[in-house]
N, C-alpha and C positions, 0 to 999 in steps of 0.2 A: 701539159705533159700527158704522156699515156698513163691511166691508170697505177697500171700493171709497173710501171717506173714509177711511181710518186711511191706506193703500196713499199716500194725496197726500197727510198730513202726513208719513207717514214720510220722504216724498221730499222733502220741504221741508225738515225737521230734516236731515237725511242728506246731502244733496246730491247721491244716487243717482238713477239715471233707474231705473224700472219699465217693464216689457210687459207688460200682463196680460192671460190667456187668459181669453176672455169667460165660460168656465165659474166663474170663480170669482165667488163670492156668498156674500153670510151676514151674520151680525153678531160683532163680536170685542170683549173687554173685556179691559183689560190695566188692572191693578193696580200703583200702586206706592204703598211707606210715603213714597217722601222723592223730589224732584226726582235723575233722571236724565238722566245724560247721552247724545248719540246714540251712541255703541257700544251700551251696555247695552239701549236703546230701541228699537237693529235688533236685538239678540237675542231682546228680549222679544218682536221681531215677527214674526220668525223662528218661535220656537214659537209663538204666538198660529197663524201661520199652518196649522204643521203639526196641530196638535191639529181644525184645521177642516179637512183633509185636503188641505194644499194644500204646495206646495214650491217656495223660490226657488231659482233658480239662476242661479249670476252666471258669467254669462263672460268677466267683464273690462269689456267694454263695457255692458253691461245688465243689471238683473236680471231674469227673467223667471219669473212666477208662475203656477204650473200648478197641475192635477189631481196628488195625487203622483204617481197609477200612471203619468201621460203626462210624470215629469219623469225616466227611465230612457231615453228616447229625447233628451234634451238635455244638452250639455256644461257643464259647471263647475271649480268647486273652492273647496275650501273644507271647513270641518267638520261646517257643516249641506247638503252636496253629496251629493247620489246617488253611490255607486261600488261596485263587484262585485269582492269579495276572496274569494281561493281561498284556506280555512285549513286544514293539514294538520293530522289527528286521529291522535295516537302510538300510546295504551294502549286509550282507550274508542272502541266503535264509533260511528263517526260517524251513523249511521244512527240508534244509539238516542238522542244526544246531540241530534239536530235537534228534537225535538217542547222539550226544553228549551229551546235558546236562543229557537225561537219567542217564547217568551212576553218575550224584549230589545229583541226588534226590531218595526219600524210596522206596522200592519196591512196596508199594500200592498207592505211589502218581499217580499223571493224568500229564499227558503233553501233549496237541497237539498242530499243526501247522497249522495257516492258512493262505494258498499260496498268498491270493486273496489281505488278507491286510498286510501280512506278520508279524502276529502277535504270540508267544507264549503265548498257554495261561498253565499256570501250578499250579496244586493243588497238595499242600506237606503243612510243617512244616514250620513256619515263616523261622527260623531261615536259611533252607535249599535252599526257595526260593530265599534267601539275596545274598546267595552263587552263584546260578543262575544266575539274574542280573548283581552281578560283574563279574560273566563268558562272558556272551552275549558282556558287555562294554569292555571286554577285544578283544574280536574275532569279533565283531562286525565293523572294521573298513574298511575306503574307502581302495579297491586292492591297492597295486604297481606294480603288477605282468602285466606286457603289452602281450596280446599276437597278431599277429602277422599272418594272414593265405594269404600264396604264392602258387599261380593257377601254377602248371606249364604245358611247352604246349612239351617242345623236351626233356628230361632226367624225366626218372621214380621218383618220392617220393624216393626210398630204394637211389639208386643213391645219391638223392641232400645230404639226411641225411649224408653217406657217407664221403662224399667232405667236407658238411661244420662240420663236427663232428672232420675230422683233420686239419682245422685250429686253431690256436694256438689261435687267439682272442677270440674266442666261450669259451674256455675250462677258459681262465684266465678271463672273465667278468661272471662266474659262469651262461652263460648265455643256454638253451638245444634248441633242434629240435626234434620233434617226426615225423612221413611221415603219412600219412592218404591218 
């Protein structure tokens, strides 16, 4: 269905008033097995929307449906709400940790890293940011990994690796050697 037609059932089922930013356009198709009710019907509309790259935000009074990128400059709340959470990073560097959570969050959210306090800071979708957080807590934890650097002075690097790669203790305590 067009948009712009699903936007005025929803608003009939719902009882919510809509604003809608003239940019938005398209066609949207929502699936269901079995008759649903309006919650579940604003939810499914909710992503219907985002997935066409658009974002409601409700301020109480109205919902107002944008461009995502242009729904950072508008207030809400809510789970599927735009908001800018600052998440502090313990063990792993923040810096190297951002190109992963990338791939959690929308395409037009924001994430940066900074080195200095080791902090993410990330603008998205409540609900998306949540996702985030339990990510960071999951990967976020002190190393067990020891690593280990041996100067040598009489046998090359390629050499040591060599030698200690066919001892049989190395191989069975899952333990490696690299040569540098």
């Amino acid at each position: 269905a067009d948009i712009n037609t699903l936007i005025e059932s929803v608003a009939e089922i719902t009882g919510r008033s809509f604003v809608v930013d003239p940019r938005v356009r398209g066609n949207v198709t929502i699936i269901a097995p079995n008759t649903i009710d309006a919650d579940m019907l604003y939810q499914a509309f909710l992503s219907a929307l985002q997935v066409q790259g658009f974002q409601a935000v409700d301020d109480g009074a109205v919902v107002r449906i944008v461009p995502f990128n242009q729904a950072f400059g508008v207030m809400g709340g809510g789970d599927n709400e735009i908001e800018t959470r600052l998440i502090k990073v313990e063990y792993v560097d923040a810096q190297g940790l951002a190109p992963v959570i990338r791939q959690l969050i929308s395409t037009n959210a924001r994430i940066q890293a900074f080195a200095e306090s080791n902090y993410l800071v990330v603008s998205d979708i409540r609900s998306n940011i949540e996702a985030v957080v339990r990510m960071v807590e999951q990967m976020d934890q002190p190393s067990e990994v020891e690593i280990e650097v041996i100067n040598l002075e009489f046998i090359s690097a390629g050499e040591a690796v060599y030698i200690v790669e066919e001892l049989q203790q190395i191989q069975e305590q899952g333990l490696s050697i690299v040569e540098d």
